[in-house]
N, C-alpha and C positions, 0 to 999 in steps of 0.2 A: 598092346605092344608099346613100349620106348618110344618116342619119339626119336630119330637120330641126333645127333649134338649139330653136326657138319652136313652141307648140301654140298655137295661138287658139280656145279652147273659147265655143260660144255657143250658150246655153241661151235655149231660147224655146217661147212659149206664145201663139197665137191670134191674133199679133202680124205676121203676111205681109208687109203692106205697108213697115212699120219693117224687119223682116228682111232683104228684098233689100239696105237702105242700108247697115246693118252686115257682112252677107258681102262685099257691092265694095270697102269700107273696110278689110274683112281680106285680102281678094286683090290688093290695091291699094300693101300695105306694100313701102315701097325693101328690106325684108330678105325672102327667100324664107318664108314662113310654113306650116305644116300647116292647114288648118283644118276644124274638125268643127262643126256642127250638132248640136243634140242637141233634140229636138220629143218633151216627153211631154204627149200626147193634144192633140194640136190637132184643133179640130174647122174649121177653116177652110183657104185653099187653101196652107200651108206646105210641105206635100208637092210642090206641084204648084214653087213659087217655089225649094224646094231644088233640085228634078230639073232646072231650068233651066240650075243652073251645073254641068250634069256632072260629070266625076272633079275638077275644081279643086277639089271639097270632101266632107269624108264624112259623109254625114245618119246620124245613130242616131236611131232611133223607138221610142217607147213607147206604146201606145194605150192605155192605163191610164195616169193622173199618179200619181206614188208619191211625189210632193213633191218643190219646188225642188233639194233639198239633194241627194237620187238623181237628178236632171236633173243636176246640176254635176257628179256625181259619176261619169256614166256615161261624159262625154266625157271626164273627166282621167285616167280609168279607161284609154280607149280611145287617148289621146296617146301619141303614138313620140316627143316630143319630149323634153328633160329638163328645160324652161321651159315654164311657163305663161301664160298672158296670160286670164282670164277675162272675156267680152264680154256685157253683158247684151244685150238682140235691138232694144231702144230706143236705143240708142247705140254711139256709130260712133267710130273710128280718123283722127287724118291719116297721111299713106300715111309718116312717116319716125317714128311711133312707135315701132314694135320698135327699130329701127338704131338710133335718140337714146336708147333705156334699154339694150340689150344692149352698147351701149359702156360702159358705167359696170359690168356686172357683172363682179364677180372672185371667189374662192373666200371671202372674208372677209364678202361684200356678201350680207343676209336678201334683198332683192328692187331693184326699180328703179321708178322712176313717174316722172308728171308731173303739171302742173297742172292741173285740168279745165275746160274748157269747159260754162258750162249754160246753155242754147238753149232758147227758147220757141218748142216743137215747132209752133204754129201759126204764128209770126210771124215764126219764123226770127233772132229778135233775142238777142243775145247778153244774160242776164240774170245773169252773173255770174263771176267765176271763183276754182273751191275750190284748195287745199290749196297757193297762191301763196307763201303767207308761211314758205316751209321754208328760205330760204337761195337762195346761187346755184347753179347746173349745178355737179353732182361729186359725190362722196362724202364722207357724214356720218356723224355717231355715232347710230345708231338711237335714244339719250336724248330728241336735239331731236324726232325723229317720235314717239315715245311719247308726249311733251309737248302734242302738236296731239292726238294720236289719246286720248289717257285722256278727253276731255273731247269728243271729235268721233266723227266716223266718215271714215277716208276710204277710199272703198272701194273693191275689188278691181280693179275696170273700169279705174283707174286706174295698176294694178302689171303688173308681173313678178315671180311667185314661182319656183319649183322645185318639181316635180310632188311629190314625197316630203314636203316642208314641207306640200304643199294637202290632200294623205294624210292626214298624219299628224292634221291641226286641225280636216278636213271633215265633224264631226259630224252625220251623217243624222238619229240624232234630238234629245233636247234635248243643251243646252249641260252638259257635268257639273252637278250638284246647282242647276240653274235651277229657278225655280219660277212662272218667266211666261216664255212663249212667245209670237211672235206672225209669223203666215206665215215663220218659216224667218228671223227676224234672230238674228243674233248670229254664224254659225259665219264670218258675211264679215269682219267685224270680227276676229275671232280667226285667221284665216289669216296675218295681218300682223304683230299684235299678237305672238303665241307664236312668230314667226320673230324677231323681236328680240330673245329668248332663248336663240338658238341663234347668233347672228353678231351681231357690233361694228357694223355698218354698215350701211346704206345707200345708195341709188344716188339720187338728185333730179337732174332736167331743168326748169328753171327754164321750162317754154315750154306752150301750150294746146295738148297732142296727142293729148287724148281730149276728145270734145263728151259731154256726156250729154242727154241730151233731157228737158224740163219737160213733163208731161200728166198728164191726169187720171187715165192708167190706172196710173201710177208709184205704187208703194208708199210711199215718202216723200210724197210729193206727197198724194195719199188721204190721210195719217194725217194732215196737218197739217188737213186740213176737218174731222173731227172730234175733241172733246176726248180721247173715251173710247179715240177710234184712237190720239189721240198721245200719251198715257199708257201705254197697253200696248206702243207702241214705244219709248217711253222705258226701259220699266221689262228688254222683252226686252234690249236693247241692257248695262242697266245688269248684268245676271245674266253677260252677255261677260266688262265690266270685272273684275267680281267674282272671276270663275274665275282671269283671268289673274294678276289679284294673289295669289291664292292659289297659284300656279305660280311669281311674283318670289319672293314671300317664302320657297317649298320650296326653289329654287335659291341664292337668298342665304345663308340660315340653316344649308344645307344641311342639309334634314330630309329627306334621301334617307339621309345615314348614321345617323341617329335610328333611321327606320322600320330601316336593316338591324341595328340594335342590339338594337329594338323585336321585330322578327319572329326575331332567335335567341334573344331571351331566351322568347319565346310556344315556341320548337319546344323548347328546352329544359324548359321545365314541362309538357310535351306527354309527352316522353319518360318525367321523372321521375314524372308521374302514373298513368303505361302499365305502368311498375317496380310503383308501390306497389300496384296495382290489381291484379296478377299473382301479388303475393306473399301480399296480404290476401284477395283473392277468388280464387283458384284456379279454373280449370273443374275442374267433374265429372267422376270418370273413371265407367265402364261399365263390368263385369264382364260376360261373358257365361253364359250358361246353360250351354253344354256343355259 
């Protein structure tokens, strides 16, 4: 059998009723899709709403939560595919998403997305739509997206990356040398972000092919009711920016040939000091009695 092209990984928690709408919207894609569920510790009926769509999808379960970041990590873990697509369990797919960004990838292109849809999960009313202002359908120079993203977020629900990139950025615990955290932001941002350093390009679909859903149980949404939440998601997010720039500037400057300058001149005084230490201190020898 084929390998599939696209993994549609959806991580979810507690959320059943939202979940059915997101898995019909992954099964639903004009391009053939993998899709995996990944439920750590749901205590509501998830179980019962995945076993409904049979083999069309594959439930991974955890009954212990070990944190968002090991949820995401278990299904792109478990993907056959060599694309990812990450779906959060609140928000849903139109069915020609994958097919309108899988056209645009090519070996040069970090990822693909579009513009999002965000829907007031009670009233059904369209309250807005993110990450519009990138230019027309085609491929860009990942600069213009850096440009939106150093100052925003856009995030992953709305891409296609490549499993090895989501690998490589999907930090389980903090962000390198962070020093505020807060429920597991920042490694979304960074999956994008640190792909732009590895390819020239980008893939943008000028069109609304992901909805995200507005509610009160959304993590964005939560932080903006209070000040002290929306500080501490400011400040996680801002620890992301931090690291990456500290990764522009190593590749720019290229302080990857420093540090290998840096580390033969450390094994060399390693050496020299192992010489004089041998010569000045000697071990003991031991005569024996007989």
């Amino acid at each position: 059998m084929t390998p599939p092209l696209v993994t549609i990984v959806i991580p979810t928690f507690n959320r059943s009723a939202m979940l059915r709408r997101c898995i019909e919207s992954a099964l639903a894609q004009t391009q053939a899709c993998e899709v995996i569920v990944v439920d750590h510790g749901s205590s509501d009926d998830t179980p019962a709403v995945a076993a409904s769509f049979g083999d069309r999808i594959r439930y991974l379960r955890r009954d212990i939560d070990h944190g968002v970041h090991f949820c995401w990590l278990d299904g792109v873990l478990a993907a056959k595919a060599e694309f990812i697509h990450l779906n959060f369990d609140d928000d849903f797919m139109r069915p020609q998403f994958v097919e309108k960004c899988m056209a645009l990838m090519r070996p040069d292109v970090a990822f693909t997305m579009s513009v999002a849809e965000v829907r007031d999960e009670v009233t059904g009313k369209t309250l807005n739509h993110l990450f519009s202002n990138l230019g027309p359908t085609g491929i860009h120079s990942v600069c213009g997206y850096m440009r939106h993203q150093i100052n925003g977020l856009i995030s992953p629900c709305a891409l296609i990356l490549r499993k090895k990139d989501i690998l490589d950025q999907l930090y389980v615990g903090a962000v390198p040398f962070a020093r505020h955290e807060y429920r597991g932001v920042g490694p979304d941002w960074l999956m994008s972000a640190m792909a732009t350093l590895r390819y020239p390009k980008y893939g943008y679909v000028a069109e609304p092919l992901v909805v995200f859903s507005s509610h009160d149980g959304s993590i964005t949404i939560d932080a903006q009711k209070d000040a002290a939440r929306h500080r501490a998601l400011g400040k996680a997010y801002q620890q992301a920016r931090n690291y990456y720039v500290m990764m522009l500037l190593a590749k720019r400057l290229r302080l990857d040939l420093l540090t290998f300058v840096f580390l033969k001149v450390l094994q060399l005084c390693a050496r020299i000091l192992g010489g004089l230490r041998r010569i000045f201190y000697p071990k003991p020898t031991f005569k024996s009695n007989d």
